[in-house]
Structure formats: C-alpha cells, structure tokens
N, C-alpha and C positions, 0 to 999 in steps of 0.2 A: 265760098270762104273756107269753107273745110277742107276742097281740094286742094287751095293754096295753101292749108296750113300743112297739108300732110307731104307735101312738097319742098316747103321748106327744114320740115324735120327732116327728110331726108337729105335734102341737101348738106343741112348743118351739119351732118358724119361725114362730107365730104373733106375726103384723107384724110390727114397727118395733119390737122387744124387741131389748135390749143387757146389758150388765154394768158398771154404772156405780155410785160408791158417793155421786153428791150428784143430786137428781134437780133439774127447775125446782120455781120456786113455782107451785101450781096451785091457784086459787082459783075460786068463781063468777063465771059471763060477768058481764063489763063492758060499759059502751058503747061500740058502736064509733065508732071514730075518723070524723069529719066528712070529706066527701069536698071539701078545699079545692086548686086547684089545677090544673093540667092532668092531665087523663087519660092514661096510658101504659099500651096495649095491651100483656099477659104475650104473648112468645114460645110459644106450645105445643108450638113440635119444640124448643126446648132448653132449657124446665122440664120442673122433674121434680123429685119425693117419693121420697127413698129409704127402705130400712127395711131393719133386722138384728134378729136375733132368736136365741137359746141355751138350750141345758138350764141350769139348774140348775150354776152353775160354771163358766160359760162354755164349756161342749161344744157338738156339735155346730149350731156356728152354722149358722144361714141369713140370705139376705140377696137384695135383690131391687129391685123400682121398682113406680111408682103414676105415670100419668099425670095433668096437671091439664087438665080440660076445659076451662077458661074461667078469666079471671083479671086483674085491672085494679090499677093501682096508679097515687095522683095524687101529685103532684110539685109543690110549691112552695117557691120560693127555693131551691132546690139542695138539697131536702130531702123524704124522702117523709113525707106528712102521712096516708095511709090505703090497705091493700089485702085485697083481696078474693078469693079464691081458691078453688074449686071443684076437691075431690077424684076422679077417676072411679076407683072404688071397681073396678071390673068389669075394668082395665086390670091388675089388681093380677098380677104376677109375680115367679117366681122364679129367680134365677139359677143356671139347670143345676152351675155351678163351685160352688155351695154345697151341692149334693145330691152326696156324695160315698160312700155305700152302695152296694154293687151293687143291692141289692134294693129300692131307691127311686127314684121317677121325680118330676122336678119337676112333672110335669102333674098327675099326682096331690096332691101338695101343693097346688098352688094352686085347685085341685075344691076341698080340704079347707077351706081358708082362707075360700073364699068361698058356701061353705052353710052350712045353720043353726049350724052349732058356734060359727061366728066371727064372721065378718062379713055373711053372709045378705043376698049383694047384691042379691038380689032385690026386697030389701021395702028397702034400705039403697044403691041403687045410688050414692050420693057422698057424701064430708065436706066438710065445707068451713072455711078458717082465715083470720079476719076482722081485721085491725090494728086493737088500742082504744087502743094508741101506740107511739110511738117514741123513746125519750130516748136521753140519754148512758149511756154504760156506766159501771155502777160495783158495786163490791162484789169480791171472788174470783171467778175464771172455772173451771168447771167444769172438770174432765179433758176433758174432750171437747168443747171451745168449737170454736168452727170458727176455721181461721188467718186472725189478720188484724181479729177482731172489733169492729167499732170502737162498737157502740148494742145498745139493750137493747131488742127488739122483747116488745111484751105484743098477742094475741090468742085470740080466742075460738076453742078448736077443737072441732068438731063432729064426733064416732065414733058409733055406730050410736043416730044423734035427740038424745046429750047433750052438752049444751056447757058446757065450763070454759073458764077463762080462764088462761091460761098464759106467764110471761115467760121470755125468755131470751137470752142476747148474739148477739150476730149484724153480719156483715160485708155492710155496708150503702156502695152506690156511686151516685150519681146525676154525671152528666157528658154533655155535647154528647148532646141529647136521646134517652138511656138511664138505664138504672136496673136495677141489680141487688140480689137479696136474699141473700144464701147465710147457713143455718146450721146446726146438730147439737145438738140438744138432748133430753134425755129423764128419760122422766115416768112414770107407775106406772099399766098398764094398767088397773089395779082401779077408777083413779077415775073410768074409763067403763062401767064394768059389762063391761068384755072379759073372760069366763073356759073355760075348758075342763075340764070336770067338776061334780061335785054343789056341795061345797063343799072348804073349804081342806085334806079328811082326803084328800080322793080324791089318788092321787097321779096322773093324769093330770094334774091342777090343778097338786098342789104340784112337777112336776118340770118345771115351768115359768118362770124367772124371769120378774118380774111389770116387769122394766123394760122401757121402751122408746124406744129409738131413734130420733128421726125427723131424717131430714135434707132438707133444705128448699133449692132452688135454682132461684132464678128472676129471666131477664131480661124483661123490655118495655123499648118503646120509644113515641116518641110516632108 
C-alpha cells in the first residue's frame, strides 16, 4: 500500500495537470498558419513553459518549468500572423517548493516523469506548439485565462508524437520591434495518450486528475 501510495504521488506531478472545471476546445491539428511577415527571434533565457499538476481534489500540488529550444514568431502590421515553438522535453523540472514531504526528493520526481511511465524523453526528447491562428477574443474566459487576454490563439500541440489542435485566449503584445505571447490554459491529458497505470480501474491512474495546466510565455524580438 505505501508503494502504491508513493506512486501515485508521483504520478499526480504528472506535467502541466491542474484543477480546472471548463477545459479549451481541443480538436484535430489544423493547418498551420502561413509564415507572413517579419521574422521575430523567441528569447530562450526568458521563455518558458510552465506546468502544475494535483491529486485528485486539488492535493498535493506540484509545479515546475520546461525550457523552449528554439522558437520563431512573424509579425505583420502590428500583428502576429504565425509561431513556432519547440518543447525541450529533457529540460523538464521541478520545483523543490512544490515537493513538500520529508520523504520525497524533486530529483526523483523529475527521473520519474521523464522515463517510460510519462514522457520517455528518450525516444520523445521535444514537443512542439505551432500557431494555425490568431483572432479576436470572444466567448467566456475561462477561470484561469491569463490577465489582460486580449486574442484567441489556436495551435497545434505536439506531446509524446500526437498532435491536436487546441484554442485558447491569450495576452498577445507586438510593439517597437517586440512581441510577446503569455497564456494559461488547460486541457485533458487523456487526449494525448498521457496515462499512469493499466486502465481507468488502476488507482495509480484514477488518483490522478486528468487536467492540465499549461502556461505559455514568450518574448522575441526582431
């Protein structure tokens, strides 16, 4: 019992999991958006992929960062028209202040996360999340929109080889040649094939909630 319980704590930091009751729309990839415009190099020391994750009831959270290796966004008319971004999967950690057990170590956790169980960076070493558009915002904002949202980003995102297509509001700035993206949106790990355990009986699995967290912030410039 206690192996399984320490199992499933680890599990429950599994990614970018949250506790949220409206998730995005996530449908099949789309095409991505046409690369019109000027090119604007992504910052890589000050982007970054956040991710939180909970048992079952919003217990013991964890929470963490994902570096982006590489990353392009074009700019036309004061507007970004298409970007491109590359997960490094391998970079993926945990934030010590969210491991709050005596008898857990974040380095352990993040071993966990990134062999076969989860994310198997080996054979999976990046995701990546492709802009197939940008519009205005409209509709209700989720509890957990990011402040300030002002556009409705839809792209393709890529978790271990599958890609969906995913929208969601997001605070969007282009100015004296810069451009930033920031948002928080979350979506239901299942419809990646992310699981931990046999099937939905095993409670390693079910003491998992199956949402996910991802928060998204990124500058370039030209």
């Amino acid at each position: 019992m206690k192996k399984l319980t320490v199992l499933a704590l680890a599990a429950a930091a599994l990614m970018f999991t949250a506790c949220n009751d409206k998730k995005e729309t996530v449908k099949d990839a789309q095409e991505v958006a046409a690369k019109t415009g000027e090119a604007y190099k992504v910052d890589l020391a000050t982007s970054n992929v956040n991710w939180k994750a909970f048992h079952k009831g919003g217990f013991a959270p964890r929470w963490g960062t994902l570096n982006l290796k590489s990353g392009e966004i074009t700019v036309e008319n004061d507007a970004i028209t298409s970007g491109d971004f590359v997960i490094d999967m391998t970079s993926l950690k945990v934030d010590p202040a969210s491991v709050t057990e005596a008898d857990k170590k974040p380095a352990d956790l993040e071993a966990h996360l990134k062999n076969e169980d989860f994310f198997n960076v080996t054979k999976n070493p990046t995701a990546d999340f492709k802009i197939t558009s940008v519009g205005e915002l409209a509709g209700d904002l989720p509890k957990d929109a990011v402040a300030g949202a002002n556009k409705t980003v839809s792209g393709n995102l890529t978790l271990l080889g599958k890609t969906l297509n995913v929208s969601f509001p997001a605070k969007v700035t282009v100015a004296a040649g810069k451009a930033a993206l920031e948002a928080k949106f979350t979506v239901n790990r299942a419809d990646w094939g992310i699981k931990f355990g046999t099937d939905e009986t095993d409670p390693a699995e079910w003491m998992i909630s199956k949402d996910i967290e991802i928060g998204i912030n990124v500058n370039a410039a030209q």
